[in-house]
C-alpha positions as CSV (number, residue, x, y, z in Angstrom):
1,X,60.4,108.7,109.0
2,X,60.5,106.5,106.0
3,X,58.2,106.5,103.7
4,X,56.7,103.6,100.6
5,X,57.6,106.6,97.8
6,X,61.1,107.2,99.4
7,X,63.9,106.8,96.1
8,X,66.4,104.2,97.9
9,X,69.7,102.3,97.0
10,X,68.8,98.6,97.4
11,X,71.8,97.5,96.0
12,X,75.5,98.2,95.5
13,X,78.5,96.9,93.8
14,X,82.0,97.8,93.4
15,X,85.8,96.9,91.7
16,X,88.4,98.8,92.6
17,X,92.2,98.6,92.7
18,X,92.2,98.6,96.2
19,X,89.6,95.4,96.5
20,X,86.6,93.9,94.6
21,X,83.3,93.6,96.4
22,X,82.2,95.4,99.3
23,X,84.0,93.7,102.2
24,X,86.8,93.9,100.6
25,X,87.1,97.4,99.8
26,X,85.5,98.8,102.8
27,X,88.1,96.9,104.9
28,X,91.1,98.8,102.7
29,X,89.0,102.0,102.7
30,X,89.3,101.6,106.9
31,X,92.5,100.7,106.7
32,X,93.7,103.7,104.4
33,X,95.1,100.8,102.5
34,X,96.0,102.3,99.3
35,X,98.0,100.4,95.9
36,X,99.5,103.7,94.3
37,X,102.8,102.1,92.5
38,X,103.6,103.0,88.4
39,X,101.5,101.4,86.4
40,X,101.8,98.2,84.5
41,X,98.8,97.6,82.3
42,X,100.1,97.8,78.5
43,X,99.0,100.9,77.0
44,X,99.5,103.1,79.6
45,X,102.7,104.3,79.6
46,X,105.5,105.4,76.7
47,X,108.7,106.5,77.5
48,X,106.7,107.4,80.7
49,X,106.1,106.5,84.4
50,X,102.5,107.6,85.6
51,X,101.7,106.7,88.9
52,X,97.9,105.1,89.0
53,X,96.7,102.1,90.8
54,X,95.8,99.1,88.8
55,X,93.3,96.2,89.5
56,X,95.9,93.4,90.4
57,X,93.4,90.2,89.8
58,X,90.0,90.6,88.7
59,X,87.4,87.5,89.8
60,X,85.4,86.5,87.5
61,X,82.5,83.7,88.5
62,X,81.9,80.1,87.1
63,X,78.4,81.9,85.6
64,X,80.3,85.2,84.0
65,X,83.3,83.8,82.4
66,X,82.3,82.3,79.1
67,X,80.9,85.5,78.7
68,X,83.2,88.2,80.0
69,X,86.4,86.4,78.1
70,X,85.5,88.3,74.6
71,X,84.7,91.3,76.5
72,X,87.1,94.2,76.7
73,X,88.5,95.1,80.2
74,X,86.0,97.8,81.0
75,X,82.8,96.0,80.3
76,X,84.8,92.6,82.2
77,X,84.8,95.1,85.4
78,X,81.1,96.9,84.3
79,X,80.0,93.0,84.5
80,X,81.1,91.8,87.9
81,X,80.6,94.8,89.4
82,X,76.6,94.8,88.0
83,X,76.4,91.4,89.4
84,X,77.1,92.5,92.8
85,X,74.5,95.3,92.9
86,X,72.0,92.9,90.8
87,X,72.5,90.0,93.6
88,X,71.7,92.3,96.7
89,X,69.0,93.9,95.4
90,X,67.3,90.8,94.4
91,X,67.2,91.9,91.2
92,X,66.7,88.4,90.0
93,X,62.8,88.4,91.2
94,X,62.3,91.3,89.2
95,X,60.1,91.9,85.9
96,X,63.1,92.1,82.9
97,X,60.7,94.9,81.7
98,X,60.8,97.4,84.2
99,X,64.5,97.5,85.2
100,X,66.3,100.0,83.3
101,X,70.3,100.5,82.9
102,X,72.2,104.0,82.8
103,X,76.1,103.9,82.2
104,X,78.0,106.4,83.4
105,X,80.8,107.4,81.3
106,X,82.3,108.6,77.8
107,X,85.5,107.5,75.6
108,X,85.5,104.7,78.1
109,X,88.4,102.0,76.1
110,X,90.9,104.4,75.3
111,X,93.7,102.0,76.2
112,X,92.2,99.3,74.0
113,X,91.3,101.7,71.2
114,X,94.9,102.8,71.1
115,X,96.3,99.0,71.5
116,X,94.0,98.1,68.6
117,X,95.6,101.0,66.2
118,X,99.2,100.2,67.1
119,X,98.5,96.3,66.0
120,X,96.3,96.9,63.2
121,X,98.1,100.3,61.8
122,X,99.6,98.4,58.8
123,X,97.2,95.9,58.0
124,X,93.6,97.5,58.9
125,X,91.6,94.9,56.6
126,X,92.8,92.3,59.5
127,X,90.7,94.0,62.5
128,X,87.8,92.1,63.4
129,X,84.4,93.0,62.8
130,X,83.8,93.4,66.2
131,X,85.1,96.3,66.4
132,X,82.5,98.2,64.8
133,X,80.5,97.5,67.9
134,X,83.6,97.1,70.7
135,X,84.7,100.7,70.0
136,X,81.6,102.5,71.0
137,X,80.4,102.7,74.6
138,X,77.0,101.5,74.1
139,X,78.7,98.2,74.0
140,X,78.5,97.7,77.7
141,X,74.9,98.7,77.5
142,X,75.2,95.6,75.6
143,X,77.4,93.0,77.3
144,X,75.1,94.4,80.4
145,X,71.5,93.9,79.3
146,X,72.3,91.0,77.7
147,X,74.2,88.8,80.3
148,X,71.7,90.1,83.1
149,X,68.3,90.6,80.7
150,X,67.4,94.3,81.6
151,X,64.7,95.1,79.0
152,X,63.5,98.5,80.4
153,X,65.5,100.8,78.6
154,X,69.7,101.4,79.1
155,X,71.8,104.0,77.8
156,X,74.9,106.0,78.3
157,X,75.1,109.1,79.9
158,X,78.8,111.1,80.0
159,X,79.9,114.1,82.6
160,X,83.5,113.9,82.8
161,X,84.3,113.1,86.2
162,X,81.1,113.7,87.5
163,X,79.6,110.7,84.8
164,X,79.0,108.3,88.0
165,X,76.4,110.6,90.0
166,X,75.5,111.8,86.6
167,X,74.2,108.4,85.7
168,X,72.3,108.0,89.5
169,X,70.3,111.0,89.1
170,X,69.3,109.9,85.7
171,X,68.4,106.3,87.1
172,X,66.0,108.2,89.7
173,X,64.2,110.2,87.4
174,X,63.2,107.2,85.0
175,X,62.4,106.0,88.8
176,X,60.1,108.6,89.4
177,X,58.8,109.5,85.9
178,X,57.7,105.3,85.8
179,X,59.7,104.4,83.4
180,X,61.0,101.7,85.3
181,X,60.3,100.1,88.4
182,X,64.3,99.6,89.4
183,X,67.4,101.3,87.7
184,X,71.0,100.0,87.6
185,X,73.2,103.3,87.7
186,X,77.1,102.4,86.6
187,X,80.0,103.9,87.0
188,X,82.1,102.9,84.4
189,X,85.7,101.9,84.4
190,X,87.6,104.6,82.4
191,X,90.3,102.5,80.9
192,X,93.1,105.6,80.5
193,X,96.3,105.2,77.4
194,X,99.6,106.8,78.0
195,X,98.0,109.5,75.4
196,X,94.8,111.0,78.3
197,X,97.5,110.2,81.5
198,X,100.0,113.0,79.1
199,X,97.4,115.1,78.6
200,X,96.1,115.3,82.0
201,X,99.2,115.8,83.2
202,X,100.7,118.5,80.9
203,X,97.4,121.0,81.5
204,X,97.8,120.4,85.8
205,X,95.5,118.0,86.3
206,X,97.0,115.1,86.8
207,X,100.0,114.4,89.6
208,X,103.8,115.0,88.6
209,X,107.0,112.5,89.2
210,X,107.5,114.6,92.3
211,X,107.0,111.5,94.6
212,X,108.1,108.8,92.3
213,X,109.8,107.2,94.9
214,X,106.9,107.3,97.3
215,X,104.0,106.4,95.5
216,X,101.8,105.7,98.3
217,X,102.4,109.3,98.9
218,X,101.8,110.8,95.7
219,X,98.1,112.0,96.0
220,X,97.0,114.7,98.7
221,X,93.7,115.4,98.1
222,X,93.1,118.6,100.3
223,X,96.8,118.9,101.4
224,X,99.3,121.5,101.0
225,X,101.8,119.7,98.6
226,X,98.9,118.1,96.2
227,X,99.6,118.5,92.8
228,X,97.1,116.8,91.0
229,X,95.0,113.5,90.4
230,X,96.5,110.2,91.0
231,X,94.4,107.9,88.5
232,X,92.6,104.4,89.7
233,X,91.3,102.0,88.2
234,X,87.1,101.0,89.9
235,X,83.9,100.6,88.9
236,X,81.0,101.3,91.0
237,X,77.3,100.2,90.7
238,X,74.1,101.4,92.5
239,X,70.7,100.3,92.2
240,X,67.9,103.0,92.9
241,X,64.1,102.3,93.1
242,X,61.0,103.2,95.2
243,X,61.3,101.6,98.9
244,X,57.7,100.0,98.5
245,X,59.4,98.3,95.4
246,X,62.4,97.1,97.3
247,X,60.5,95.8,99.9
248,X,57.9,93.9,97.8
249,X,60.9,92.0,96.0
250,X,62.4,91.1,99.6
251,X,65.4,93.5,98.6
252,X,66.9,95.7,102.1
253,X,67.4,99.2,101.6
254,X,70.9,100.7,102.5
255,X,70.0,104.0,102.5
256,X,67.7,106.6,101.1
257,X,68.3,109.3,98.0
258,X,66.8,112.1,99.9
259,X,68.2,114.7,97.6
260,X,70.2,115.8,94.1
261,X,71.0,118.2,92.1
262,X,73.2,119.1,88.6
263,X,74.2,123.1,88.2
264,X,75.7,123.5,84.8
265,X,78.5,126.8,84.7
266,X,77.8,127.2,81.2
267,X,81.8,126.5,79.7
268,X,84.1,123.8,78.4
269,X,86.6,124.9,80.4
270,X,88.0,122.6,83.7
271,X,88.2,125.5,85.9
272,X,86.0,125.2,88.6
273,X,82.8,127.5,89.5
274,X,82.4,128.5,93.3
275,X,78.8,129.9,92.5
276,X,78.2,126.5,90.7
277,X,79.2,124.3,93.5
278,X,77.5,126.4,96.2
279,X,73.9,126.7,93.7
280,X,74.4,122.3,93.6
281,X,75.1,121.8,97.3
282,X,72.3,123.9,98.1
283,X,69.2,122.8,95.6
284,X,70.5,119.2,96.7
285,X,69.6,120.2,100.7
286,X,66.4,122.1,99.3
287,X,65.4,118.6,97.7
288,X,66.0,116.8,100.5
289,X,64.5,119.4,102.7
290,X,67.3,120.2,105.3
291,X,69.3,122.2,106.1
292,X,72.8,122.7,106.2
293,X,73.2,121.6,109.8
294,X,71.8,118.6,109.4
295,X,74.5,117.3,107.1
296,X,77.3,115.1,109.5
297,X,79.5,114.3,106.7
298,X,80.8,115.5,103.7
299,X,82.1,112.8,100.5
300,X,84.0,115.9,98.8
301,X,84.7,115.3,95.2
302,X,88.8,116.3,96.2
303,X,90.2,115.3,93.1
304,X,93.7,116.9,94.4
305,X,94.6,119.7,92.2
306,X,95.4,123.3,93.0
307,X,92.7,125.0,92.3
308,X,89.4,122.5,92.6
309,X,90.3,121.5,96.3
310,X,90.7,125.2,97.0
311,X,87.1,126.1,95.5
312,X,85.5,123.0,97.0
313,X,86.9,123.8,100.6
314,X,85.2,127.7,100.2
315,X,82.1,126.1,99.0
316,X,81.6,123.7,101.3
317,X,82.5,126.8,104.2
318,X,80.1,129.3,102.0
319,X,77.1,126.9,102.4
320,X,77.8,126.5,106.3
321,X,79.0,123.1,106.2
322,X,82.1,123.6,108.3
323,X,81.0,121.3,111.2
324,X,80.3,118.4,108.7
325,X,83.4,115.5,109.1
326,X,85.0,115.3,106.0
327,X,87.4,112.6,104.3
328,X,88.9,112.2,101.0
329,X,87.9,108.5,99.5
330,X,90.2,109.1,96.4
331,X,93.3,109.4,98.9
332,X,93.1,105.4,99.1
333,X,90.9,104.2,95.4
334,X,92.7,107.2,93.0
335,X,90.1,109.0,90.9
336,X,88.6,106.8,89.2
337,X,87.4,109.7,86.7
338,X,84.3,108.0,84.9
339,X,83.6,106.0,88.0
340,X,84.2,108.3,90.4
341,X,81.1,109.3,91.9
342,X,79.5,106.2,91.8
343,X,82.4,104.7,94.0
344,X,82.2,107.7,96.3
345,X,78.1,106.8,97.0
346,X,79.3,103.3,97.4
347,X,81.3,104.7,99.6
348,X,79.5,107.0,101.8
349,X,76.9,104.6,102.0
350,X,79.2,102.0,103.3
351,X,80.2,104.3,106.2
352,X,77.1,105.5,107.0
353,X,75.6,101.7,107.5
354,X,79.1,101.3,109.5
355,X,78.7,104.0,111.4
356,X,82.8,104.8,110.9
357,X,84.6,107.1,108.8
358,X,88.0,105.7,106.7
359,X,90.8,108.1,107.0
360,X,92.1,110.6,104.1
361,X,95.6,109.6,103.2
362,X,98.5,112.1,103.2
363,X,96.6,115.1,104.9
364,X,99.5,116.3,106.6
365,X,99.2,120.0,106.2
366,X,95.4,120.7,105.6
367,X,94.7,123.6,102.8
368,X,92.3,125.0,105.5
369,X,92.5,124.4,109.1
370,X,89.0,125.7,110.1
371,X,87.3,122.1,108.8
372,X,86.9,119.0,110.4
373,X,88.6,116.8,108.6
374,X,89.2,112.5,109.2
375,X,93.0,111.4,109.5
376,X,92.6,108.2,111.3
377,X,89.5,105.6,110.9
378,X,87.1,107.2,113.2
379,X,83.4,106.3,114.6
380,X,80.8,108.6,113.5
381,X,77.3,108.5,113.6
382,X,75.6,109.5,110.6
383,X,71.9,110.6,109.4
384,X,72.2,112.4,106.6
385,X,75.6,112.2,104.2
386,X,76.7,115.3,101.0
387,X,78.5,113.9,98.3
388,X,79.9,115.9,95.4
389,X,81.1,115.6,91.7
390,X,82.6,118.3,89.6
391,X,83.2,117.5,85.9
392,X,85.4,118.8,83.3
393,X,82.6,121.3,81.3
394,X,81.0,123.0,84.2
395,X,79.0,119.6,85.4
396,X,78.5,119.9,89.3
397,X,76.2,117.6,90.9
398,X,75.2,116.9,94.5
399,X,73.4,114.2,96.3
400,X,72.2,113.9,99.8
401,X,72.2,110.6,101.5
402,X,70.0,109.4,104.5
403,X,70.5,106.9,107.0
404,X,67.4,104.2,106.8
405,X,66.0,104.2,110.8
């Protein structure tokens, strides 16, 4: 049973390489319609071939463009995919003052950084003033507030890969806590230089060459033959506010925040804790009070490499989560890193409303037979979703999603 002090999502946006807006990336999700190819973006590859998937054409509208064109490409993306989430949740009706903004994500322009020391190496005094502001990520605090006039608070909020559902559970609690009435949570495009995709990849995070010639094949997420993450380019937005809020602004809730959690493992380290990811799944069920099998399907962070999917999969059997049906969303969108949980709620809550799971892409010989994992677009009923995020640093958070009856 609902209820008027519920924390819901009434609104959600997303840009990804595999479609922009929600109809048209839930019908590739369905479709396991993925864009994996090497990437073209300049920036993002020296004497190099990283596989990633890139946003091919990003629409802007009549209302955005003069706005977005001195913009740089993560805060074009942060904008359009605000807009989204800002239009379904009515945000337009609402008091400026009480709607806050939290942006998920750290060292969010490192392709444009790097563009901007190659051109103005030699001849520094020639970079625009500009940069003093473009350079830090508070700047799409600023191209945000100011195109859309939040005036509640905003800020940035970074947890590695886990930065998306970081900056949701921060939007709730200056929910709860009254600072504001609504909250904006983004995701924010990490825009990746050759420099972070040979980093990742030379300390086993991110994928090899090994399926150069099959790009679409290139990231197993849970499988046998994964290797590591496949990079994607998305952005993903969620507003979060009371449901007697939502429904005084004539907004329709999608679904309700019935739990969360964040565990820290107390290290810098990227090696994954099992006793953290166990302690996050289960506060997150304790905050939403239920229990394990109440869950009917699992959004697993399964970023792909050796070790993380291995750690997730006994977590996720430790807590007694076995029965839940679980599929891989960064199998068809890449990991989209800084934006990576907020895509993945997107996500889950798109299925949920839809009643159908999207398949997990190149699952041919599961890590662990025992779970019930989604091949094939399936129809599923669903009441209550878990979706994870694990970040670089020991940052594990958790949130439990319920179906709005």
């Amino acid at each position: 049973m609902k209820k008027t002090s519920d924390i819901v999502i009434s609104g959600l946006g997303i840009t990804s390489a595999i479609g922009q807006g929600k109809k048209s990336f839930f019908s590739a999700l369905m479709e396991g319609r993925s864009t994996f190819g090497v990437m073209k973006r300049p920036g993002r590859q020296k004497e190099s071939a990283f596989l990633g998937a890139e946003i091919a054409d990003l629409y802007i509208s009549e209302s955005l463009r003069p706005t977005v064109k001195k913009a740089s490409f993560s805060a074009q993306v942060a904008l359009v995919t605000l807009a989204e989430a800002w239009e379904e949740a009515k945000l337009m009706d609402a008091n400026s003052r009480k709607v806050g903004l939290i942006i998920g994500g750290s060292n969010i322009g490192q392709r444009e950084l790097l563009l901007n020391y190659q051109k103005y190496e030699s001849e520094p005094y020639f970079i625009r003033p500009q940069y003093g502001m473009t350079f830090m990520d508070t700047d799409l605090c600023g191209w945000c507030t100011e195109q859309f006039c939040i005036q509640g608070m905003a800020y940035t909020v970074g947890g590695a890969s886990a930065s998306g559902q970081l900056a949701i559970l921060q939007a709730i609690q200056a929910v709860r806590s009254g600072q504001v009435e609504s909250c904006v949570a983004l995701g924010a495009l990490m825009d990746l230089s050759y420099l972070e995709c040979q980093a990742f990849r030379s300390m086993g995070a991110m994928g090899s060459n090994r399926f150069a010639e099959q790009p679409s094949q290139a990231y197993r997420p849970f499988d046998q033959d994964r290797d590591g993450f496949i990079y994607g380019e998305s952005c993903g937005a969620v507003v979060v506010e009371l449901l007697d809020t939502a429904i005084k602004r004539g907004a329709t809730p999608k679904a309700i925040v019935s739990g969360w959690s964040i565990v820290i493992d107390g290290h810098r380290n990227p090696d994954p804790s099992l006793q953290g990811e166990c302690k996050v799944i289960k506060q997150a069920l304790a905050e939403a009070k239920l229990f394990a099998e109440d869950i009917d399907y699992i959004n697993p962070h399964g970023s792909g490499s050796k070790i993380g999917d291995e750690t997730e999969v006994k977590a996720i059997k430790k807590c007694g989560l076995s029965h839940a049906p679980i599929n891989a969303t960064k199998s068809i969108t890449g990991h989209g890193l800084t934006a990576a949980g907020a895509v993945e709620v997107v996500s889950t809550v798109l299925q949920m409303n839809s009643s159908q799971l999207h398949p997990s892409l190149n699952l041919d010989t599961p890590i662990d037979l025992s779970l019930e994992w989604i091949k094939k677009a399936t129809p599923h009923v669903m009441n209550h979703a878990l979706t994870l995020s694990f970040g670089f640093g020991g940052i594990n958070t958790a949130f439990c999603l319920t179906k709005i009856k």
